[in-house]
FIMIVEX-755215 format. One line per 8 residues: number of its first residue (from 1); their letters; for each residue x, y, z negated of N, C-alpha, C. Coordinates in nm, 2 decimals. Atoms other than C-alpha are relative to their C-alpha. Example, Ala and Ser with C-alpha at 12.3 -4.5 7.8 and 13.67 -1.06 7.14 Angstrom:
residues 2
1) as) 0.09:-0.12:0.00:1.23:-0.45:-0.78:0.09:0.12:0.00 | -0.09:-0.11:0.00:1.37:-0.11:-0.71:-0.08:0.11:-0.08
end
This chain:
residues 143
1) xxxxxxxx) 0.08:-0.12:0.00:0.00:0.00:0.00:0.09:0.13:0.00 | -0.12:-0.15:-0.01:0.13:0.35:0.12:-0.02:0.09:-0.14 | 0.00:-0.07:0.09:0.16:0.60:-0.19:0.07:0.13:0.05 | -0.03:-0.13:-0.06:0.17:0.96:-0.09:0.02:0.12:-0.12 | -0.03:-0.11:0.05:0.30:1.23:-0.35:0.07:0.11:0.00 | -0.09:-0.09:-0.01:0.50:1.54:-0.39:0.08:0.00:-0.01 | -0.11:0.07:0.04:0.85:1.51:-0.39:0.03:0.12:0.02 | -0.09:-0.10:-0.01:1.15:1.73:-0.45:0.15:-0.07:0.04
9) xxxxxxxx) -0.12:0.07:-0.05:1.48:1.67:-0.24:0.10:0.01:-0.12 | -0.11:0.03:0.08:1.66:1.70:-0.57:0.05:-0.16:-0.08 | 0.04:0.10:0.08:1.51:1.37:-0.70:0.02:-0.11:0.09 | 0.06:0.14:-0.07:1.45:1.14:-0.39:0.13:0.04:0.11 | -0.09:0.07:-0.08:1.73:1.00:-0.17:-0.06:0.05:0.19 | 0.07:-0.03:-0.12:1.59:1.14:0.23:0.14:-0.04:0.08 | -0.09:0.01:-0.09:1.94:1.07:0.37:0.00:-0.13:0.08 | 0.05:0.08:-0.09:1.83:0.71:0.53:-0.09:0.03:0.12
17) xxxxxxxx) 0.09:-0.03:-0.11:1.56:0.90:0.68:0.01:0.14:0.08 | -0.06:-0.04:-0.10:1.77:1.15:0.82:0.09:-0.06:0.08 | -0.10:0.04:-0.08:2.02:0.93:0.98:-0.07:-0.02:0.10 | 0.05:0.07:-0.13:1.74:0.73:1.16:-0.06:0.13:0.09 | 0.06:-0.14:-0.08:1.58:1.13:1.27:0.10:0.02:0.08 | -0.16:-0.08:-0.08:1.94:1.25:1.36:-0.03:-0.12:0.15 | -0.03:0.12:-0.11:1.99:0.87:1.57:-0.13:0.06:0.14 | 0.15:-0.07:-0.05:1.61:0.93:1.71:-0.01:0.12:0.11
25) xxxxxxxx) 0.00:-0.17:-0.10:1.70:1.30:1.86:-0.13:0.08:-0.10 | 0.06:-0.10:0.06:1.53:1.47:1.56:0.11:0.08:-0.09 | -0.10:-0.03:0.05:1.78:1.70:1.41:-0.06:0.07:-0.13 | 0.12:-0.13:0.04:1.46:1.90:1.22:0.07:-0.05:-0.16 | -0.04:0.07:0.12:1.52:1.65:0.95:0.13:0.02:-0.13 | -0.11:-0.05:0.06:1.90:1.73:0.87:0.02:0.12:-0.03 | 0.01:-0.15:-0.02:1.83:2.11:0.90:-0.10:0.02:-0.18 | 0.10:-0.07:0.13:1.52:2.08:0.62:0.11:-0.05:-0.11
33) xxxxxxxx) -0.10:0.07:0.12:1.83:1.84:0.37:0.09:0.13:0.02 | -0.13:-0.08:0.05:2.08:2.18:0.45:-0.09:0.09:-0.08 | 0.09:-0.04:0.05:1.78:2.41:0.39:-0.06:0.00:-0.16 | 0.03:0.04:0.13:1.67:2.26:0.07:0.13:0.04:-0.07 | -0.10:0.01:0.00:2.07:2.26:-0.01:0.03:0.16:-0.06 | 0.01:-0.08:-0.01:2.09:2.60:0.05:-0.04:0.12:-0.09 | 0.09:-0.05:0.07:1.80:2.73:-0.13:-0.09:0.10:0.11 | 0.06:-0.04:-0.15:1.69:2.85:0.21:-0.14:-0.03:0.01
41) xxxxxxxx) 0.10:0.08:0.02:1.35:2.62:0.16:0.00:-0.09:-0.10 | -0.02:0.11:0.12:1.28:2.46:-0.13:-0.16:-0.05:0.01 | 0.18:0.06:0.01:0.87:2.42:-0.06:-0.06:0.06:-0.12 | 0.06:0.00:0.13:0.82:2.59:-0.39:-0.11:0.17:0.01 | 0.10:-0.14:0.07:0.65:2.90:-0.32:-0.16:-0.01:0.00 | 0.16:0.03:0.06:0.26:2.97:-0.40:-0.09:-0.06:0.17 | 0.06:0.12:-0.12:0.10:2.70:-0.17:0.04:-0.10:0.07 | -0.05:0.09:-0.04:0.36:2.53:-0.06:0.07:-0.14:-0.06
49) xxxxxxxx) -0.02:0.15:0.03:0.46:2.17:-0.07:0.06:-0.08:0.08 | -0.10:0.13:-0.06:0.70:1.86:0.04:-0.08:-0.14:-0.01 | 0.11:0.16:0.06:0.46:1.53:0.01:0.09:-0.10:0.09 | -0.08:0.08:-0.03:0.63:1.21:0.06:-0.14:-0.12:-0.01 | 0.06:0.10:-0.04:0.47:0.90:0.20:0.12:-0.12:-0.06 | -0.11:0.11:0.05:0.63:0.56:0.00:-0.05:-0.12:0.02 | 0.05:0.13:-0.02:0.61:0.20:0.07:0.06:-0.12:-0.10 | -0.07:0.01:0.12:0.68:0.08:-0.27:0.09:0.11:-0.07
57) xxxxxxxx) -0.01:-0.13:-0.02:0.92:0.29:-0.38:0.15:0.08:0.07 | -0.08:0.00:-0.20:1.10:0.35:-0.01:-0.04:0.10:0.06 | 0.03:-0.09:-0.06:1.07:0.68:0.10:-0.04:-0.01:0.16 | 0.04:0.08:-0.18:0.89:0.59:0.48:-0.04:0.13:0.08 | 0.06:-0.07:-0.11:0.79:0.95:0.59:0.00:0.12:-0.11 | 0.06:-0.13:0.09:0.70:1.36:0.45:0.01:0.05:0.12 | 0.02:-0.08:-0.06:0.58:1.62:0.57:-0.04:0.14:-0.08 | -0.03:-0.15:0.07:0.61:1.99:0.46:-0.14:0.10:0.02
65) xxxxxxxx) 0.07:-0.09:-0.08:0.39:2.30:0.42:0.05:0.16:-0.08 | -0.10:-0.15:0.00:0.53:2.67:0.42:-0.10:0.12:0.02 | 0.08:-0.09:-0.07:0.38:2.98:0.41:0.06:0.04:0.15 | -0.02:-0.01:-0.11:0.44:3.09:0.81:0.10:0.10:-0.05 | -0.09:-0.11:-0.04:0.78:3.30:0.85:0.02:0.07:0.11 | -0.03:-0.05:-0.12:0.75:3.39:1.19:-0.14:0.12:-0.03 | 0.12:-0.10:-0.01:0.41:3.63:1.12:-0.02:0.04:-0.10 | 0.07:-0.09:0.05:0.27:3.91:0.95:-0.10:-0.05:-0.09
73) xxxxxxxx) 0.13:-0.01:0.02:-0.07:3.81:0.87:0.02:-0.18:-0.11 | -0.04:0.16:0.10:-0.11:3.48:0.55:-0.04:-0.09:0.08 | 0.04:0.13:-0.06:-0.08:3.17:0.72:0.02:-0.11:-0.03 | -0.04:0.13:0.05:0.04:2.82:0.62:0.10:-0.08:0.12 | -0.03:0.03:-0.06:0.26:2.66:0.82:0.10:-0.17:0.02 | -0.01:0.13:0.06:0.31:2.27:0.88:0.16:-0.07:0.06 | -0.12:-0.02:-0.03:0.68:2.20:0.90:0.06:-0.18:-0.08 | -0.10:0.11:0.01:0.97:1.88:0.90:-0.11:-0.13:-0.01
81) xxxxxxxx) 0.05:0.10:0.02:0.69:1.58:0.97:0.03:-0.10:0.07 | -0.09:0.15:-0.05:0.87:1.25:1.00:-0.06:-0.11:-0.06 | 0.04:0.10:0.04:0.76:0.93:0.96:0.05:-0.16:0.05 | -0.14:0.09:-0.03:1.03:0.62:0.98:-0.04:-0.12:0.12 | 0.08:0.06:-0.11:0.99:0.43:1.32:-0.07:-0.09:-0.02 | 0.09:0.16:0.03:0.93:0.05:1.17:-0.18:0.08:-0.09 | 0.05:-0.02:0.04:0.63:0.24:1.01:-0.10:0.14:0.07 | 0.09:-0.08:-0.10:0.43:0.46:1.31:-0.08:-0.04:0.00
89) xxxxxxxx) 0.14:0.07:-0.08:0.10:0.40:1.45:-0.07:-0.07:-0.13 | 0.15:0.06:0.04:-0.09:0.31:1.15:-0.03:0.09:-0.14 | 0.07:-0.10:0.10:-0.21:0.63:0.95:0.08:0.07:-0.03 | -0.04:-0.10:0.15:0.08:0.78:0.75:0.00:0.10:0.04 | -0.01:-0.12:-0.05:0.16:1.06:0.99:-0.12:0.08:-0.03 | 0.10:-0.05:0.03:-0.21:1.17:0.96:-0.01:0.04:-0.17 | -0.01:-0.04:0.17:-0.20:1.13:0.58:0.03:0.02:-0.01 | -0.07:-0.08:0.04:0.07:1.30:0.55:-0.07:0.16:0.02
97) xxxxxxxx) 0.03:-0.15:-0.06:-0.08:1.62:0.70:-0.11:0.01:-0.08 | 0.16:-0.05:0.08:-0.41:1.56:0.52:0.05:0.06:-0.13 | -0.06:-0.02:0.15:-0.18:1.57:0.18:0.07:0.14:0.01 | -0.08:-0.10:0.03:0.00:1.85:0.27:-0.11:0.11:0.02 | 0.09:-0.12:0.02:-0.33:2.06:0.36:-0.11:0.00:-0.07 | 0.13:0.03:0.08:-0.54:1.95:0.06:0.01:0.13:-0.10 | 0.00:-0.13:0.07:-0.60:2.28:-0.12:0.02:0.12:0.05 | -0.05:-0.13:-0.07:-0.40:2.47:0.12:-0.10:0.10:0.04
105) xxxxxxxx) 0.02:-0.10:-0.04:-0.69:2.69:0.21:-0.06:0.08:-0.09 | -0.02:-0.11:0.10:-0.67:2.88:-0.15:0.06:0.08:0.03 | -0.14:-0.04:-0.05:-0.34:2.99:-0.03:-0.02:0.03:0.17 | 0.00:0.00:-0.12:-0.37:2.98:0.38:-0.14:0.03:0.07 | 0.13:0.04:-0.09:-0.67:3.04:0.59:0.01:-0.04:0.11 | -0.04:0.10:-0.08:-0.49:2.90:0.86:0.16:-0.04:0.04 | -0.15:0.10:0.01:-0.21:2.68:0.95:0.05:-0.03:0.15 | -0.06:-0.06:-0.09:0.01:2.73:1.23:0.10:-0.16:0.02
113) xxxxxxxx) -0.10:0.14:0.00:0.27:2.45:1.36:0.07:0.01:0.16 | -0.07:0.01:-0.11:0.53:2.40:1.69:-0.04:-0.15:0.04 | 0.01:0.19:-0.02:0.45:2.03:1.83:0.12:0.02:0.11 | -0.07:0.03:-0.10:0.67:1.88:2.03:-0.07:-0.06:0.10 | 0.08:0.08:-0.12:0.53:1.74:2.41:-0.01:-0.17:-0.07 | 0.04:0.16:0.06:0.53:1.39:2.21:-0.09:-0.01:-0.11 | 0.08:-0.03:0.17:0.32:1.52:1.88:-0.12:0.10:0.09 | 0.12:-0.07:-0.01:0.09:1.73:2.06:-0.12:-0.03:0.05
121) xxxxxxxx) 0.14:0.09:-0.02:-0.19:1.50:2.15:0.00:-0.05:-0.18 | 0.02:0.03:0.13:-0.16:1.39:1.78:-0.07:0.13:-0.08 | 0.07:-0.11:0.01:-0.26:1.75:1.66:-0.07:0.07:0.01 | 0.18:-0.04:-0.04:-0.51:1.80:1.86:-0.14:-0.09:-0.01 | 0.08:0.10:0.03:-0.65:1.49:1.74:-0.05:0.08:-0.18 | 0.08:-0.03:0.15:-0.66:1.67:1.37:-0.06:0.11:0.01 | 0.07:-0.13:-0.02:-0.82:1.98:1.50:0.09:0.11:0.01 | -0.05:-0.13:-0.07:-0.53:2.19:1.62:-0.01:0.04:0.12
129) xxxxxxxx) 0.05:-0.03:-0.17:-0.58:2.39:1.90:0.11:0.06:0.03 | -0.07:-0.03:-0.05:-0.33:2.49:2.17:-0.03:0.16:-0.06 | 0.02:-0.15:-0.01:-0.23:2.90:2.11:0.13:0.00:0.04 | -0.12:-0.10:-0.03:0.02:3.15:2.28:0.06:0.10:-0.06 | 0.05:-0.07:0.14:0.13:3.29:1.98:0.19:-0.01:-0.03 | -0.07:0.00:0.04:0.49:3.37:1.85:0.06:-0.14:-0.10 | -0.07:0.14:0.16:0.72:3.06:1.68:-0.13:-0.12:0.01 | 0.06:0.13:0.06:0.41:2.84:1.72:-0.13:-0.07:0.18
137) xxxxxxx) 0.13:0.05:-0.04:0.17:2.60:1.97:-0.08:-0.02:-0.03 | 0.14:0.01:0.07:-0.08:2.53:1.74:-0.04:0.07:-0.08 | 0.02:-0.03:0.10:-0.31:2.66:1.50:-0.13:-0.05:-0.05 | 0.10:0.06:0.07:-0.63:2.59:1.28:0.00:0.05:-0.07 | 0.06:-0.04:0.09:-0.84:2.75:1.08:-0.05:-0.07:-0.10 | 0.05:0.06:0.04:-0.90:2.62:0.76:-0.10:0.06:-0.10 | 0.11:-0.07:0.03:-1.13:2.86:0.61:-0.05:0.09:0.04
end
């Protein structure tokens, strides 16, 4: 059974699931481990969050949520969502996004995000819609 909570990269081990991103051709992964590092991104400001997808307890996948830095106006923005190859295609990726926008629209009224041409039929399956919009393809209203 998958177990999905909030994690802090101080506590949980993510460097297996950056090697296989890096291997993969995702580099987003290694950027959010300097980031975090840094103090660049830590997920901690008011609304945001790091949720971790576990399979026992085996980190298999997260996904991030940020207030938007590319815009003006309060947004949410859904950032670093990876999910470990042996473990695609059967929910977590979605759950992950559900977990990271459960609340979020105290904090966000909408949620902004870049897909990649491989992720963007997946996003428009959760109700994002294409926009031409600075830093982002998608967005969604959540209140």
């Amino acid at each position: 059974m998958t177990v999905y909570r909030p994690i802090s990269l101080d506590d949980i081990d993510v460097e297996p699931l950056a090697d296989e991103a890096w291997a993969d051709g995702y580099p987003f992964v290694e950027r959010m481990r300097q980031d975090w590092k840094l103090g660049e991104n830590r997920f901690d400001g008011p609304g945001e969050r790091l949720v971790g997808a576990f399979d026992d307890e085996r980190l298999i996948g997260f996904c991030g949520l940020n207030r938007d830095p590319y815009i003006s106006e309060n947004a949410g923005r859904i950032r670093h969502l990876y999910v470990s190859l042996d473990h695609r295609h059967v929910g977590i990726a979605r759950a992950l996004v559900a977990q990271a926008l459960d609340g979020a629209s105290i904090w966000f009224p909408r949620i902004r995000l870049r897909s990649t041409p491989a992720s963007r039929t997946f996003y428009e399956m959760l109700g994002f819609e294409e926009v031409e919009e600075t830093e982002a393809t998608h967005a969604k209203r959540i209140r």
